[in-house]
C-alpha positions in Angstrom: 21.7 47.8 -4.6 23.1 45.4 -1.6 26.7 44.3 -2.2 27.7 40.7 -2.6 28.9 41.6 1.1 25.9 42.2 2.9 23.7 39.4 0.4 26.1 36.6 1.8 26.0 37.9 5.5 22.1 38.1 5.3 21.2 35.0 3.9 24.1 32.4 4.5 25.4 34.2 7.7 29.1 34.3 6.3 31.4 36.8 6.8 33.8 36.4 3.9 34.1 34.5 0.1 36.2 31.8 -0.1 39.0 32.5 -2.7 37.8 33.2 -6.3 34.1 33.6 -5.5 34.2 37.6 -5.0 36.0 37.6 -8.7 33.6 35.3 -10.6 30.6 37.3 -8.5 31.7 40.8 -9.7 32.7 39.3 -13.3 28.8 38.7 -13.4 27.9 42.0 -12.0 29.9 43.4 -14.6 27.9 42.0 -17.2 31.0 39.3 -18.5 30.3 35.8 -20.0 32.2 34.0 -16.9 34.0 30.4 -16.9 34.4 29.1 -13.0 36.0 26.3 -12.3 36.0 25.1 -8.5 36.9 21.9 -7.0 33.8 19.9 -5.4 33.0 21.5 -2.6 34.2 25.0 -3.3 31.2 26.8 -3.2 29.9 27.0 -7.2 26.4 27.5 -5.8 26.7 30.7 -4.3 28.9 32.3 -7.7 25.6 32.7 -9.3 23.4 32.8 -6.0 24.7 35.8 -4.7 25.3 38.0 -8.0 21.2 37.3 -8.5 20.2 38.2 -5.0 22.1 41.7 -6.0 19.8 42.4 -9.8 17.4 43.2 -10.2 15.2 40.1 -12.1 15.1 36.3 -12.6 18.3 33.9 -12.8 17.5 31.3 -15.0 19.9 28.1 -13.7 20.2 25.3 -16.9 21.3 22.0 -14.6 21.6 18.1 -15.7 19.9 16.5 -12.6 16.4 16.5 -11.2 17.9 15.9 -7.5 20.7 18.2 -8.2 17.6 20.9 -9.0 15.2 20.2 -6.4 18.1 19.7 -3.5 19.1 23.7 -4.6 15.4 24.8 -4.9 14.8 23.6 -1.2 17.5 24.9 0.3 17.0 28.5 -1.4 13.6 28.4 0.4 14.7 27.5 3.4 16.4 30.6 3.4 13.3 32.6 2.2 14.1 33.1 -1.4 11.4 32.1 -4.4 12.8 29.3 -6.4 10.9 27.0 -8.8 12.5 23.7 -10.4 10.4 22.7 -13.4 10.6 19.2 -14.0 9.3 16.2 -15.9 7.4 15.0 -13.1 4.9 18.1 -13.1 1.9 18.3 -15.1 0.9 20.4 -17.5 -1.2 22.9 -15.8 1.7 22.8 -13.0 3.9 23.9 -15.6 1.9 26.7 -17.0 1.6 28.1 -13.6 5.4 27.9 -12.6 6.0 29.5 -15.8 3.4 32.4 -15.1 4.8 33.2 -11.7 8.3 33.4 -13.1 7.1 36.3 -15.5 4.6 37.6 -13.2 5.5 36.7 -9.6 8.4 37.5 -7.3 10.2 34.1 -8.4 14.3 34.2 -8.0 15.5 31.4 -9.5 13.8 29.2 -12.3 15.7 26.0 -12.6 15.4 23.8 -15.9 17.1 21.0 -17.5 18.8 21.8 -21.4 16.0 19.5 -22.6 13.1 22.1 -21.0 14.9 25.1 -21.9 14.7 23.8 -25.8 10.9 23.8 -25.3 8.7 26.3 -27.2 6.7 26.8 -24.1 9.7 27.8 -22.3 11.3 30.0 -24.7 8.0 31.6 -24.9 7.6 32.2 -21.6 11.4 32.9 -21.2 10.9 35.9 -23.4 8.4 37.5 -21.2 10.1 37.2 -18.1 12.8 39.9 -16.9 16.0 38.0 -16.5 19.1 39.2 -15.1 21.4 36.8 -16.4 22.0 32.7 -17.1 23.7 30.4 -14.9 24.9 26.8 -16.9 25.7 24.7 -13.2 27.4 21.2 -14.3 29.3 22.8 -17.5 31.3 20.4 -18.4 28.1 18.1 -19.1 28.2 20.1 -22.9 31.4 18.4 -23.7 30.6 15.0 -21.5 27.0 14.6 -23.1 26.3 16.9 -25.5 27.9 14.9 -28.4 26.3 11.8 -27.2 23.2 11.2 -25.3 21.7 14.6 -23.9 22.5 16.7 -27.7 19.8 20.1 -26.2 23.2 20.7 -24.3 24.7 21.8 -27.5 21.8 24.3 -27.9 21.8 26.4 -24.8 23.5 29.0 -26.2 20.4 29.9 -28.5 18.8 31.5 -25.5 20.6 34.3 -26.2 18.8 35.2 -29.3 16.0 35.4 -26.5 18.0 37.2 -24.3 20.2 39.4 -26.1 23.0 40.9 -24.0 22.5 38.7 -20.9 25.8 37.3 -19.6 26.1 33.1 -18.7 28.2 31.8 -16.0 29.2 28.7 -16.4 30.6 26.3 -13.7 32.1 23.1 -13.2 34.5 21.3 -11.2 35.5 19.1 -13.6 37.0 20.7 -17.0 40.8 19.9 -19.4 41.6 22.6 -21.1 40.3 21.4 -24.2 36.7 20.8 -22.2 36.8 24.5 -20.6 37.2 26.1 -24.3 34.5 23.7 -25.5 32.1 25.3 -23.0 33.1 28.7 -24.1 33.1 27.8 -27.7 29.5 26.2 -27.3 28.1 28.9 -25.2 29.1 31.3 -27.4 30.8 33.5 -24.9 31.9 37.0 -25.9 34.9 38.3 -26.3 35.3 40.2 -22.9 34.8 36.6 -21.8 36.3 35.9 -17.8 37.2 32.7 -16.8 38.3 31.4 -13.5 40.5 28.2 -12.5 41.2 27.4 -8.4 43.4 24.2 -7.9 41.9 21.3 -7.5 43.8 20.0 -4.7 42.1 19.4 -1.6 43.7 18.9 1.7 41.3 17.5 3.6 40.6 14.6 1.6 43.2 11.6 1.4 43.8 9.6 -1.7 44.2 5.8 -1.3 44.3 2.7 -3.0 44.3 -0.4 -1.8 45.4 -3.5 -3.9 43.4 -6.8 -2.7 41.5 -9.6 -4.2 39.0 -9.0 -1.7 36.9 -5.8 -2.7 34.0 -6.9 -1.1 35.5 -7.2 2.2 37.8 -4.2 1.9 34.4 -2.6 2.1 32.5 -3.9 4.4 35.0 -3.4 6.8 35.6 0.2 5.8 31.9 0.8 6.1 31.5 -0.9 9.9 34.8 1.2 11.1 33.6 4.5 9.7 30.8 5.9 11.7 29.6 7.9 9.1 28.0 8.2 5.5 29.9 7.4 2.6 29.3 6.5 -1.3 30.5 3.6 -3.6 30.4 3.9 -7.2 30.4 1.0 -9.6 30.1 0.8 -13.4 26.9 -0.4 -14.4 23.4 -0.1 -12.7 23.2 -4.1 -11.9 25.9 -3.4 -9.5 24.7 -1.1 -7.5 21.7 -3.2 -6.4 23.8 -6.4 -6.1 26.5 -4.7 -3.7 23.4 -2.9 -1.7 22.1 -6.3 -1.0 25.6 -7.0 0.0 26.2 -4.4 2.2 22.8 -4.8 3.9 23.0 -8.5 4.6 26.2 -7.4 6.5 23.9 -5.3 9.1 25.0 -2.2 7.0 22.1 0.0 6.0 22.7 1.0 2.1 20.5 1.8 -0.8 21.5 2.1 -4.4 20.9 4.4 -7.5 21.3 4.9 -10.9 19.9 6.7 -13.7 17.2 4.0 -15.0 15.1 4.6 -11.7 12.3 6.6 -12.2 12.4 9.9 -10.5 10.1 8.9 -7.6 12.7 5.9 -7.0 15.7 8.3 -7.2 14.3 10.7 -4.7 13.4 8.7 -2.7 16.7 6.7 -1.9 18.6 10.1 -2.4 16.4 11.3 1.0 16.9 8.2 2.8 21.0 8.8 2.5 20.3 12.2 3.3 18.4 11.7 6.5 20.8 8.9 7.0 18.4 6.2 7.0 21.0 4.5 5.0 24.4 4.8 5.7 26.2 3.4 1.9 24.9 4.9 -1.2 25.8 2.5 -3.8 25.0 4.6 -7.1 26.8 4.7 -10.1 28.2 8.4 -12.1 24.6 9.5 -12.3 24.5 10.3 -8.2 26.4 13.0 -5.6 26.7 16.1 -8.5 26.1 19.0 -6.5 24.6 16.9 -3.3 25.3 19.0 0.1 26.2 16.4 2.7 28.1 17.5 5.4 28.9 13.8 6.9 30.1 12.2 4.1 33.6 10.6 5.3 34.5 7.9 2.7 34.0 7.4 -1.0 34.8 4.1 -2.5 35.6 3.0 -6.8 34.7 -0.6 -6.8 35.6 0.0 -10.5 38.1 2.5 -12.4 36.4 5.7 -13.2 35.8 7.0 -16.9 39.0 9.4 -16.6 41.6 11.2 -13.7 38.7 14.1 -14.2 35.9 11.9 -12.8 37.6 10.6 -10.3 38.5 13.8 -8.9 34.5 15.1 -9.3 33.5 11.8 -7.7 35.7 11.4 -4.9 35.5 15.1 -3.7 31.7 14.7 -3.0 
């Protein structure tokens, strides 16, 4: 078996873990229900990436956003390793067969949201396939939406009657206390459980806030001076169209998002920020959870964020 070493050389070309990573990797090796929480940006991706690439067998990855899915799957096969997302926008008959190379093919990584995983097709199919253990990406979604809007999050932890004895990871960069032993609690980790906390401080990202009675303008004038991409998050959906209009009669390219565009829409305007035909994305919390940017240099709250958690999650993408 390839260490965690020589999997990260080979197929990200680094030569060392950032801090925590090598821990949370070989807690998973070792077979331990693991907790990691990493600040945005910290590399979560590759603390359940790495540890599969060294099994033998299928990671199944449970995660809250299409984009957030099919942005992983595409760059895992830009790097030559199987991945399928299976998503709402896929037929039938494209599900049966994305299922069937999962148990039959050389598939890596099966991506699913909490609502597909509490399918009978998929627990089915699930049952057939060799897995090597379960990866929750987005944890803290359990506490934030479980209880409300999105209740399959509270049943993920049944897969393990599927899967008997196959750890989960779960990871997050945005978890109290209270949230990270929710995750555990609704999980149902074991009792050799691991968890795994890195400060959330980031030094190269400054905090600041400006008091004004012009928001508008605070913007637009942060936008022209910046020559790079940025977000802006706003409360409610309206919003984000309105100050994309805004932005764009100001000779600033921008596009908007939120969670009642249909996935076609989302896409869409999430390429055209990535390829940087639009400078501003204007979204509300729905956008930018697990997005890889590299240019992103400002993010802007037109409006307070739901809590001191949020805003950290938000501004560190």
């Amino acid at each position: 078996m390839k260490t965690p070493n020589d999997i990260l050389k080979e197929y990200w070309g680094f030569s060392e873990f950032r801090p925590l990573q090598l821990d949370i990797i070989e807690s998973v090796l070792a077979g331990h229900d693991t907790l990691a929480l990493l600040p945005t940006g910290g590399g979560k991706s590759l603390c359940f990436q790495v540890p599969a690439m060294c099994m033998d067998g299928i990671c199944i990855v449970v995660s809250p956003l299409i984009a957030l899915m099919l942005d992983q799957v595409q760059r895992l096969k830009e790097q030559n390793i199987s991945a399928i997302a299976i998503t709402s926008s896929m037929s039938k008959r494209e599900i049966d067969v994305a299922f069937d190379n999962c148990v039959y093919g050389k598939t890596k990584f099966l991506y699913l949201s909490p609502e597909r995983l509490n399918t009978e097709i998929a627990r089915v199919r699930i049952s057939r396939m060799q897995v090597c253990f379960i990866a929750v990406d987005e944890a803290h979604c359990i506490s934030q939406w479980g209880y409300d809007f999105r209740p399959p999050y509270l049943d993920i932890a049944e897969i393990r009657d599927i899967l008997p004895g196959k750890p989960i990871l779960a990871l997050t960069a945005t978890a109290t206390p209270k949230v990270a032993e929710d995750i555990q609690e609704k999980l149902k980790f074991s009792k050799t459980k691991k968890d795994f906390s890195q400060s959330f401080a980031r030094h190269n990202i400054a905090y600041i806030i400006r008091k004004t009675e012009d928001k508008n303008g605070q913007l637009f004038r942060l936008a022209e001076r910046v020559q790079a991409s940025g977000i802006v998050y706003v409360r409610n959906r309206r919003k984000t169209q309105e100050l994309a209009l805004l932005l764009q009669s100001s000779g600033i390219s921008a596009t908007y998002y939120h969670a009642g565009l249909n996935a076609q829409e989302r896409q869409l305007r999430q390429q055209q920020w990535l390829e940087n035909k639009a400078k501003v994305m204007v979204a509300t919390n729905a956008f930018g959870m697990g997005i890889d940017k590299p240019d992103v240099r400002f993010v802007v709250h037109m409006d307070l964020p739901d809590s001191p958690e949020a805003y950290f999650q938000e501004a560190g993408r």
